[in-house]
C-alpha positions, 0 to 999 in steps of 0.5 A, spaced: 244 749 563 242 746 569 235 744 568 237 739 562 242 737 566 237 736 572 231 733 568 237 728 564 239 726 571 232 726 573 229 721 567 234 716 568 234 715 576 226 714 574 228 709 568 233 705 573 228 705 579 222 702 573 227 697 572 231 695 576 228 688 577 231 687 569 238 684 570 239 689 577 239 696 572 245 695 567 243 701 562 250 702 562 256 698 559 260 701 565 256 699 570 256 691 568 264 691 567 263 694 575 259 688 577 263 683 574 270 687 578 267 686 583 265 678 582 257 680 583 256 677 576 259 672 572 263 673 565 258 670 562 253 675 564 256 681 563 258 679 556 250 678 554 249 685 557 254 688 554 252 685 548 245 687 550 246 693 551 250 695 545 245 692 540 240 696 545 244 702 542 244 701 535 237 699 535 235 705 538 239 710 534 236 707 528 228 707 530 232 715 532 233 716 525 228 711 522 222 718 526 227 724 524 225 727 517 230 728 513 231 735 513 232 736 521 237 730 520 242 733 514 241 740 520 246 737 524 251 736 519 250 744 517 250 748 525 258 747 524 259 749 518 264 755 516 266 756 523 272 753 523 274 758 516 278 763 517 
């Protein structure tokens, strides 16, 4: 369980440094709404990037969906099945 934990880890430090010259790296929502608290973006900014961010999202969950075959996409919906049964 570590080493998935690790690698995520891992994979978004990379991302960060890749692109932290795009908008000082707001790939989270959280981040962006620290930075408007601590007055190191404007209002108007941080909604932009939230906005960005969630449409980001959205867009990638689609393309996410749009590549998955439909029998590995109804597969998540069957792992729970009857484990709550009695």
């Amino acid at each position: 369980m570590c080493k998935v934990g690790l690698a995520f880890g891992l994979t978004y430090a990379a991302v960060l440094y890749c692109m932290r010259h795009v908008g000082s790296a707001h790939l989270n929502p959280v981040v962006t709404v620290a930075m408007l608290l601590t007055r190191r973006a404007s209002v108007i900014r941080c909604l932009l990037f939230i906005a960005s961010q969630f449409l980001g999202a959205i867009i990638g969950a689609g393309f996410a969906v749009a590549v998955t075959a439909p029998r590995l996409r109804s597969a998540g919906r069957q792992l729970g099945h009857g484990v709550l049964d009695n």
